[in-house]
C-alpha positions as CSV (number, residue, x, y, z in Angstrom):
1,X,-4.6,-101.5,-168.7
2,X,-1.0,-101.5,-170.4
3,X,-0.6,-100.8,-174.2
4,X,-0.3,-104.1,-176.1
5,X,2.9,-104.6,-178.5
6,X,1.2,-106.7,-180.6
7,X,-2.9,-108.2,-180.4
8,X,-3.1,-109.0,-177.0
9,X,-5.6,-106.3,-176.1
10,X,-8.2,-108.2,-178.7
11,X,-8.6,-110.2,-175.5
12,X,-9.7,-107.3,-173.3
13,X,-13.0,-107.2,-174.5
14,X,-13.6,-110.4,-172.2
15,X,-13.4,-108.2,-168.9
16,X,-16.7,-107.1,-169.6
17,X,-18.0,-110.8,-168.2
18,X,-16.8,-109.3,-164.6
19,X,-18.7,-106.4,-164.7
20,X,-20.8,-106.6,-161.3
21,X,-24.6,-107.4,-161.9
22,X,-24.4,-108.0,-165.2
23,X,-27.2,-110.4,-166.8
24,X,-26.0,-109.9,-170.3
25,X,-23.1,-109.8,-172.4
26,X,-22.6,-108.9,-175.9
27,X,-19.8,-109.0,-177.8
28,X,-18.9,-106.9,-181.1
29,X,-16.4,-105.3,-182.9
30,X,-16.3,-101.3,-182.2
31,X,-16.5,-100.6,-185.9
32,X,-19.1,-103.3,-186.3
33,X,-22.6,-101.9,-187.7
34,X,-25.7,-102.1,-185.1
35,X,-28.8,-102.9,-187.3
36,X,-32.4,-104.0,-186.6
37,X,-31.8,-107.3,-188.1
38,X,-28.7,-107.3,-184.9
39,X,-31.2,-105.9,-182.3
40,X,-34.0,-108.5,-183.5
41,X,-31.4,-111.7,-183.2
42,X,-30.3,-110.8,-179.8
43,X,-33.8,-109.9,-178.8
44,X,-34.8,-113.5,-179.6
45,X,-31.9,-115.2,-177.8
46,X,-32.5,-113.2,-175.0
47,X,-35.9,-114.7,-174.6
48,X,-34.7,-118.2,-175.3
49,X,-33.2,-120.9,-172.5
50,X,-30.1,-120.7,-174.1
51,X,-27.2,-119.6,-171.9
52,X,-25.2,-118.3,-175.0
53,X,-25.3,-117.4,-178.6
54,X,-22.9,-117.2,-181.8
55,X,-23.1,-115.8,-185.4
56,X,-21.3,-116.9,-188.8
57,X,-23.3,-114.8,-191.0
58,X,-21.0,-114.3,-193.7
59,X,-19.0,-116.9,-196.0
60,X,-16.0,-116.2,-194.5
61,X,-17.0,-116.4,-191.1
62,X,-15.7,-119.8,-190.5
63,X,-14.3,-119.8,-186.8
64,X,-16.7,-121.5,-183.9
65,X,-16.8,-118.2,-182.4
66,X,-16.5,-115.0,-184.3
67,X,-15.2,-112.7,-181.6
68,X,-17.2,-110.3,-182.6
69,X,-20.5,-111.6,-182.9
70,X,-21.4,-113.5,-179.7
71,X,-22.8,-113.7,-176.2
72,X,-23.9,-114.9,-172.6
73,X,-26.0,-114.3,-170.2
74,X,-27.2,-115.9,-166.7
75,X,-25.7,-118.4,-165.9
76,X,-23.8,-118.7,-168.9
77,X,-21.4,-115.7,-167.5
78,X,-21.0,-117.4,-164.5
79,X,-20.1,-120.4,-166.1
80,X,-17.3,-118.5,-168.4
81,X,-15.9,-116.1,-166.4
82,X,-12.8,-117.0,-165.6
83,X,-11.8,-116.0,-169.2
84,X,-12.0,-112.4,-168.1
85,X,-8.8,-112.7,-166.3
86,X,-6.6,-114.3,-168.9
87,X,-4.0,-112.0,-170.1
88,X,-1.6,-113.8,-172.9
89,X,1.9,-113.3,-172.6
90,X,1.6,-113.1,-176.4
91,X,-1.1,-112.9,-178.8
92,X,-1.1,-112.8,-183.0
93,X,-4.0,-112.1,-185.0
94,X,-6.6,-114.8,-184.3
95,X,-5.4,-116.0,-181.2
96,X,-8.6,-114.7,-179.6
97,X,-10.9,-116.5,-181.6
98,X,-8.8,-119.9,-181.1
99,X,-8.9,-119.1,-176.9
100,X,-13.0,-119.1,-177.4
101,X,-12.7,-122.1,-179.9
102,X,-11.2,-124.1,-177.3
103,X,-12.1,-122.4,-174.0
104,X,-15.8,-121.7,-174.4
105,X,-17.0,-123.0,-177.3
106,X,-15.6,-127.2,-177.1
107,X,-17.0,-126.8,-173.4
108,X,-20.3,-125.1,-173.4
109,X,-21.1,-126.1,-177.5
110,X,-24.1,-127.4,-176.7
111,X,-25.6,-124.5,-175.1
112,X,-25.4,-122.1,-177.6
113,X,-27.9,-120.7,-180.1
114,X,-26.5,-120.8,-183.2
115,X,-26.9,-118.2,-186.3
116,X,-24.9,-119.4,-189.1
117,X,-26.8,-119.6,-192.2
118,X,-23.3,-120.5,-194.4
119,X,-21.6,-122.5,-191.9
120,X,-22.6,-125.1,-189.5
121,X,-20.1,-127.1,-187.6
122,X,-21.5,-131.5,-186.8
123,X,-24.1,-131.4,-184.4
124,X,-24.9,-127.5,-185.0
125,X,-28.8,-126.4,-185.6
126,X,-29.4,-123.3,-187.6
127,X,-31.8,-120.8,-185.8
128,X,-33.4,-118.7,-188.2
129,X,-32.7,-115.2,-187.8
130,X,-35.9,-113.4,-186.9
131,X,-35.6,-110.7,-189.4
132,X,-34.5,-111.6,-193.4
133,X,-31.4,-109.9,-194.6
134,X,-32.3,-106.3,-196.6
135,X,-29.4,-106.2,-198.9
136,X,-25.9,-107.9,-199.3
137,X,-24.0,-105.7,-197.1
138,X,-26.5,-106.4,-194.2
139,X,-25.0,-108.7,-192.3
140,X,-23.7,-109.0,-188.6
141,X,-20.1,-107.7,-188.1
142,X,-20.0,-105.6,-191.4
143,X,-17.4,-102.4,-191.0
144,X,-19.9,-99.8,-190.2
145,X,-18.1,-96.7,-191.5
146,X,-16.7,-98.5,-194.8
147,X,-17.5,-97.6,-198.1
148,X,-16.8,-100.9,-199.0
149,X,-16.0,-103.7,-196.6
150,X,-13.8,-106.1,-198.0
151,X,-15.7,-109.0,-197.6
152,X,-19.1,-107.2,-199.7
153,X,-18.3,-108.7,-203.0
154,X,-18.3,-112.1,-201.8
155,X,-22.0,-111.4,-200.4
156,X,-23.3,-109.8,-203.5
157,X,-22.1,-113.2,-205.3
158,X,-24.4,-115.0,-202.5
159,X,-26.9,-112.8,-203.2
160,X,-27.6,-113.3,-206.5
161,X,-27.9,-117.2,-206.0
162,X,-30.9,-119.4,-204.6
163,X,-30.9,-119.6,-201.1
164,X,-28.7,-123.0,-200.3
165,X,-28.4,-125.0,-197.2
166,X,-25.3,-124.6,-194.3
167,X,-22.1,-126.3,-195.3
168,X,-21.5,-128.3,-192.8
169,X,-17.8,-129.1,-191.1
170,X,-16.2,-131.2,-189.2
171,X,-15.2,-129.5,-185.6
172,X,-11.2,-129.9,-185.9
173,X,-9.7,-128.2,-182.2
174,X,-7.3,-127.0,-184.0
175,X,-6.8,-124.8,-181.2
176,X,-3.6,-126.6,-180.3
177,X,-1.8,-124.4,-182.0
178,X,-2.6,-121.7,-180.0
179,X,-2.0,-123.5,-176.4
180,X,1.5,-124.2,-178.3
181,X,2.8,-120.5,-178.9
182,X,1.9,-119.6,-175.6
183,X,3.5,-121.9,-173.6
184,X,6.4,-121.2,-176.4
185,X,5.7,-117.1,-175.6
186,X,6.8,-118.2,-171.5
187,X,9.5,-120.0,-171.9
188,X,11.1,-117.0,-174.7
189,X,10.3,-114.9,-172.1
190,X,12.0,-116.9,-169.3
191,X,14.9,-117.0,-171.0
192,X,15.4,-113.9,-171.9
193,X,15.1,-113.1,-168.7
194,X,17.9,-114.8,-167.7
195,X,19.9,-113.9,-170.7
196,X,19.1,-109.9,-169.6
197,X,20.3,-110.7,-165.9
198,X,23.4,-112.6,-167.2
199,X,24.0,-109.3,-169.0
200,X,23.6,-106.7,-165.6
201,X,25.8,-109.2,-163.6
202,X,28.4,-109.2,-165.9
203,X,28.7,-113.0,-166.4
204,X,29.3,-115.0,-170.0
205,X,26.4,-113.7,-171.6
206,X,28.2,-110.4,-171.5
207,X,31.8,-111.5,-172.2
208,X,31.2,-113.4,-175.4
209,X,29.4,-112.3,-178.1
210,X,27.0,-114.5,-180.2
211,X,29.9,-116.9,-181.7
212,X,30.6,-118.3,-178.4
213,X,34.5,-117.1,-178.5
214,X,35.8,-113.7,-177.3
215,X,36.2,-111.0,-178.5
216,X,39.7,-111.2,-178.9
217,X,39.8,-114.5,-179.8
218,X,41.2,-115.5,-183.4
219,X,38.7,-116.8,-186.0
């Protein structure tokens, strides 16, 4: 496994769905915090029909899949596993979540248990979660070791109001953007491959500098 330049190893995590025998598959962030109000969601999906679940359980969780609080199972892995292979030529922050958006989640919507009591995307049904929040900080994908996670204060504002409904939004695949840098990414890379070879055999790349005109050439 190579060191990634920039966030391309976000998409590592995804190898796990090759792992031989495997009937389950969770996702989290390694500085997530496991809870019992976690354990009991999974527990309950795990006994469902459902080949897969997500989780938008904060405000700003806003994605179709947070990439850090999802899952599959049976036949669901089967059905996803080619995404274990994919390795991006080029990844920025996000990119991950937009390769589930439109790789897993616009495919296999429909087969996912959904945990989103803030955000609910057309056609989405809110599963309750089996076990009620104990505090504003308790919820799923919360920086365990942080004194204060950034997104707390937002929480604590929820909190302290009635309990309201979902929003609901409209599903836009804006994943496009995504497909778009990467096929950009191969092309950069293509080139400057030829550009580098240019430059070891000596030819025009490597006579003229950026301008186009010699080096000795008058302005």
């Amino acid at each position: 496994m190579r060191e990634s330049p920039d966030t391309r190893g976000a998409f590592w995590r995804f190898r796990a769905l090759s792992v031989p025998g495997a009937e389950a598959v969770i996702f989290r962030d390694s500085d997530s915090a496991l809870t019992p109000r976690d354990k009991a969601m999974v527990g309950h999906w795990l006994n469902s029909d459902r080949d897969f679940y997500l989780c938008r359980d904060h405000p700003f969780h806003a994605r179709p899949i947070i990439c850090g609080s999802w899952g599959a199972k049976g036949e669901g892995i089967r059905k996803i596993g080619g995404i274990a292979d994919f390795d991006p030529v080029y990844s920025g922050y996000g990119d991950d979540e937009k390769f589930l958006a439109q790789e897993v989640y616009l495919k296999y919507r429909r087969e996912f248990m959904v945990f989103a009591p803030f955000i609910l995307y057309r056609g989405e049904r809110n599963e309750p979660f089996p076990v009620p929040r104990e505090s504003p900080m308790d919820y799923i994908g919360r920086v365990s070791l942080a004194h204060c996670d950034p997104g707390d204060e937002i929480m604590k504002e929820f909190w302290r109001r009635p309990a309201v409904k979902p929003r609901r939004r409209l599903l836009i695949p804006y994943t496009w953007s995504w497909r778009l840098v990467h096929r950009m990414a191969l092309i950069l890379r293509k080139k400057r491959s030829r550009v580098l070879e240019g430059l070891q055999a000596g030819g025009p790349a490597a006579r003229f500098p950026r301008g186009g005109r010699p080096a000795s050439a008058p302005g």
